[in-house]
C-alpha positions in Angstrom: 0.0 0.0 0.0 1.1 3.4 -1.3 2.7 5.6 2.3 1.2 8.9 2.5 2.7 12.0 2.0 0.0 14.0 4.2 -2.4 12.8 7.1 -4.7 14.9 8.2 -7.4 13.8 11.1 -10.9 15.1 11.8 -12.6 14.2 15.4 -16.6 15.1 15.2 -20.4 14.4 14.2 -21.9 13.9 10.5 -25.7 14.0 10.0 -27.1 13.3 7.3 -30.6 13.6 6.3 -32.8 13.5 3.4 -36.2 15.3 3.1 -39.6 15.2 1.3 -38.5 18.0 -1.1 -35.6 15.6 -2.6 -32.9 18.0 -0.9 -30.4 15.9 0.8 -27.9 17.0 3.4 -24.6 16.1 4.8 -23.7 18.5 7.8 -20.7 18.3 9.6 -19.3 19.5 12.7 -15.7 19.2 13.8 -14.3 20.1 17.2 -11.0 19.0 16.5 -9.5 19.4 12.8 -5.9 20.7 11.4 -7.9 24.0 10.9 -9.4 24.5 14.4 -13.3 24.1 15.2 -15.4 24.4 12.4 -18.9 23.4 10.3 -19.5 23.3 6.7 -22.6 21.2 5.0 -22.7 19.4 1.7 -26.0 19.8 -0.3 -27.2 17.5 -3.2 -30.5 18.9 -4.7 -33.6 16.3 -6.4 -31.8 17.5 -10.0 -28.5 16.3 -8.7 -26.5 19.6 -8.2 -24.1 19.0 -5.6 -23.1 22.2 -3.4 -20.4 22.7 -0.7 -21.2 25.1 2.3 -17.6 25.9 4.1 -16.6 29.0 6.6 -13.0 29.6 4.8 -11.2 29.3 1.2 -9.1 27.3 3.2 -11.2 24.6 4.4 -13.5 25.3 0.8 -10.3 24.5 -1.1 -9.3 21.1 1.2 -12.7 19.5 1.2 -13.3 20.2 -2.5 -9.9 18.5 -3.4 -11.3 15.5 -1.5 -14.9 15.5 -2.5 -16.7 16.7 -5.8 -19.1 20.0 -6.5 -20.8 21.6 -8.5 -20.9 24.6 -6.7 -18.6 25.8 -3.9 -20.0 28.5 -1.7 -17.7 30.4 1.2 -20.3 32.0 3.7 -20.9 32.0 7.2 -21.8 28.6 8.5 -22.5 27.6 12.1 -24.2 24.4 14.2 -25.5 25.3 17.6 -26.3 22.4 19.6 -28.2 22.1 22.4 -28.2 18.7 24.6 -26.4 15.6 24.3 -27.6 12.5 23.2 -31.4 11.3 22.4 -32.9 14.8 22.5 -30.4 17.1 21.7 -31.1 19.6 18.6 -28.8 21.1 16.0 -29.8 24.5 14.4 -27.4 24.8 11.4 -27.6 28.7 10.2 -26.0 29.8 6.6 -26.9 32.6 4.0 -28.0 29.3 2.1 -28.7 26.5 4.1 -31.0 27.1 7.6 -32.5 23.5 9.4 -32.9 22.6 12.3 -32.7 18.7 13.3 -34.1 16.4 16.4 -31.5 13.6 17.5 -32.9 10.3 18.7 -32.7 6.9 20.1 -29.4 5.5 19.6 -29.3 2.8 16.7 -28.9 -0.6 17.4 -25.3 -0.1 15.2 -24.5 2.4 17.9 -24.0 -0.2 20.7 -22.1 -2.1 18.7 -19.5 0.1 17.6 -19.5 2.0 21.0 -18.2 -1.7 22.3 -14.6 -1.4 20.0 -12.5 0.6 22.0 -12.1 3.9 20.6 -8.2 3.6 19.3 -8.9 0.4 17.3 -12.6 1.7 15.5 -10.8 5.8 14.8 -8.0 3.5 12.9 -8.0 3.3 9.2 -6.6 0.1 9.1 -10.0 -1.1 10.9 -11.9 1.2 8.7 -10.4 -0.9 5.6 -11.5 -4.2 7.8 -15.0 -3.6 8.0 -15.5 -1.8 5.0 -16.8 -4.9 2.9 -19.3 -6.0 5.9 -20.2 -1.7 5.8 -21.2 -2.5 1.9 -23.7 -5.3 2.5 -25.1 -3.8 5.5 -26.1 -0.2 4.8 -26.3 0.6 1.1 -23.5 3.5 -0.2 -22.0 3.4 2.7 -18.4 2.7 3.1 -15.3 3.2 5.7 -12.7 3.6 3.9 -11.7 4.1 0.1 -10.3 6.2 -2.7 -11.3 10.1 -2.7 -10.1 12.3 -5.3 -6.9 14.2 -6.4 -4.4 11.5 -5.3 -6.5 11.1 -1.6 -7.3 7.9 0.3 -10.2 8.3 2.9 -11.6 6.5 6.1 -14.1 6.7 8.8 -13.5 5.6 12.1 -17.5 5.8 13.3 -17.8 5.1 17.4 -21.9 5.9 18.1 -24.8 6.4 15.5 -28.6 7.9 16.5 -31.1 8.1 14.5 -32.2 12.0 13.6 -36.1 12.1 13.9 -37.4 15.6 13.0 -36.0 17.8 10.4 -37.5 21.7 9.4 -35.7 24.4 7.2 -34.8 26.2 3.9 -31.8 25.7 1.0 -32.0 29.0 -0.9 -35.4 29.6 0.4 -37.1 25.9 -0.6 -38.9 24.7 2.1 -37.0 21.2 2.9 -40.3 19.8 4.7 -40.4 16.8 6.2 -38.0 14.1 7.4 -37.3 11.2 4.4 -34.4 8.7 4.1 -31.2 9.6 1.9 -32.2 8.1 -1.2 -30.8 8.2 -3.3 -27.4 8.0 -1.5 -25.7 11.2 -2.0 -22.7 11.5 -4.6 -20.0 13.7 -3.3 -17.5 10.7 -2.4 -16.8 6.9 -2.9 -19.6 6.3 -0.1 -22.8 7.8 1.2 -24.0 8.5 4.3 -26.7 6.0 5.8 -30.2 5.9 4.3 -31.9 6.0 7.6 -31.4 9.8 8.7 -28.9 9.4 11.4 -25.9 11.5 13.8 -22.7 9.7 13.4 -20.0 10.2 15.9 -16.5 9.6 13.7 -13.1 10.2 12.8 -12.3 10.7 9.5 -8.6 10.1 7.9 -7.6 11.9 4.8 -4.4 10.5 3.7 -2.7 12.8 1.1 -1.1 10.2 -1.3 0.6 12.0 -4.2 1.1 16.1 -4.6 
């Protein structure tokens, strides 16, 4: 296997939801990144358009060499959260992008992976492990794989809830309600689940070539 000539780690949460109007949505929010706290959002409308939502050119101009867009937009983004676990609330405000979304039970996945201890399930060696049982079990999702631009990709998820209440606008369309993320989204080799969920994860971007 090719070494890497960059790693670059990001501890946080993922949700990702779909909705009645076709709009779905990948949100994340990292405490702990190489470019300090942040949010940004990926947005795949019913016509396919894919849009990326980040705070900096900085972090616009590293996700977009590991993902692909249509559209890149650098604006204000922020996630407020309120609560932990079943019941806590995310309110995700953008010039483009304004939702707010209900975290629930935990997922029956959630105890599982919440019983590998945390150093062995972040790793991407373990990422590439699973990633064929990750396949049959939740359609487009996988751990680990090939990203764009020379990258190599993995994610090290620990806990999984389910997310059951969504409300908001992209560009002013209602989202309306809650739906499953189908069809899977198509900014990377894998999806996020179909069933709306919060993913707790670490995600490894190896940097392979310059």
């Amino acid at each position: 296997m090719t070494r890497p000539r960059e790693v670059h780690r990001f501890h946080g949460q993922i949700a990702g939801v779909g909705s009645a109007s076709g709009i779905r949505i990948v949100v994340g929010r990292w405490p702990h990144s190489p470019f300090g706290p942040f949010a940004d959002a990926m947005v795949e409308r019913p016509d396919g358009r894919r849009f990326l939502l980040a705070p900096t050119d900085q972090i616009a101009e590293f996700v977009s060499s590991t993902y692909e867009f249509d559209e890149v937009r650098i604006e204000q983004f922020a996630v407020q959260v309120t609560g932990a676990g079943r019941g806590a609330t995310w309110e995700i405000a953008s010039p483009s992008l304004s939702a707010r979304l209900a975290a629930g039970p935990r997922m029956p996945l959630g105890h599982l992976l919440r019983s590998v201890p945390r150093p062995l399930a972040t790793s991407p060696t373990w990422a590439g492990l699973i990633d064929p049982v990750a396949r049959i079990v939740m359609r487009g999702v996988r751990t680990r794989g090939a990203a764009v631009h020379g990258r190599r990709e993995s994610y090290g998820a620990t806990d999984i809830r389910r997310v059951v209440a969504l409300e908001g606008t992209f560009d002013g369309i209602p989202l309306g309600a809650l739906a499953p993320v189908d069809p899977p989204c198509r900014f990377g080799f894998s999806s996020t689940p179909r069933t709306p969920s919060l993913t707790s994860v670490t995600t490894t971007v190896e940097i392979l070539s310059a």
